[in-house]
N, C-alpha and C positions, 0 to 999 in steps of 0.2 A: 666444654665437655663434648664426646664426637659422640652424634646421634647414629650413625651407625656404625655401631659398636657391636658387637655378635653377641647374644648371650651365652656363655660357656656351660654344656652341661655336663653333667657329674658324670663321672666313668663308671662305678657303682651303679646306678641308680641305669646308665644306659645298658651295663652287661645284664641286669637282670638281681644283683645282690641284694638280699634285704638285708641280712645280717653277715658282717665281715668277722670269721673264724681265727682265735689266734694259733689254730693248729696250721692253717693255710701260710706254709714258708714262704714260698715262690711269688705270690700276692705281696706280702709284704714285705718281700724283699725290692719289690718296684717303687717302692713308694719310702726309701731309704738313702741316704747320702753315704758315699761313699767313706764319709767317718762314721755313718752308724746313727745320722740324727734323721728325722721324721722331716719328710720335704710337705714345707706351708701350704693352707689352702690356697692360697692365691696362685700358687705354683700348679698344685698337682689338679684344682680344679674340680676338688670334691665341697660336696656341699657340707653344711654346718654337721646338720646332723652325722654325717659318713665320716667327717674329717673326725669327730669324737670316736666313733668309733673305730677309727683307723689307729688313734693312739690310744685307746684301752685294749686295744688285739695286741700291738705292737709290744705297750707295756707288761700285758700277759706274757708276752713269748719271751721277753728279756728274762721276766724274773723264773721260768722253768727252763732257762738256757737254750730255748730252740734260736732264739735270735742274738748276736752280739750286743753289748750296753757301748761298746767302740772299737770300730770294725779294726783297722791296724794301728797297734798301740807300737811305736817305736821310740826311744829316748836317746 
């Protein structure tokens, strides 16, 4: 294991956010894959608690349509 290893800190927690709004498009649109799925903690580098909440906003906004459930469907 490499002892110097940076510890990553939450982006949340560094802007100042206590609680992630799922009125907030543009926020959660950063934090979204290009098909429309929720990019992992290990990815986006939010912490336990903010990553739940990042997918309880996210899932709010899908189900009152402000956000896509799969950004481009093509067959």
């Amino acid at each position: 294991m490499n002892k110097n290893r940076r510890k990553r800190n939450c982006p949340f927690t560094a802007a100042g956010i206590i609680y992630i709004d799922f009125k907030d498009e543009k926020l959660l649109k950063k934090y979204l894959t290009e098909q429309g799925k929720i990019i992992p903690r290990h990815t986006s580098g939010a912490s336990a608690k903010m990553q739940k909440q990042l997918t309880r906003a996210v899932t709010r906004a899908r189900h009152l349509a402000l956000l896509p459930y799969v950004a481009g469907y093509s067959r």
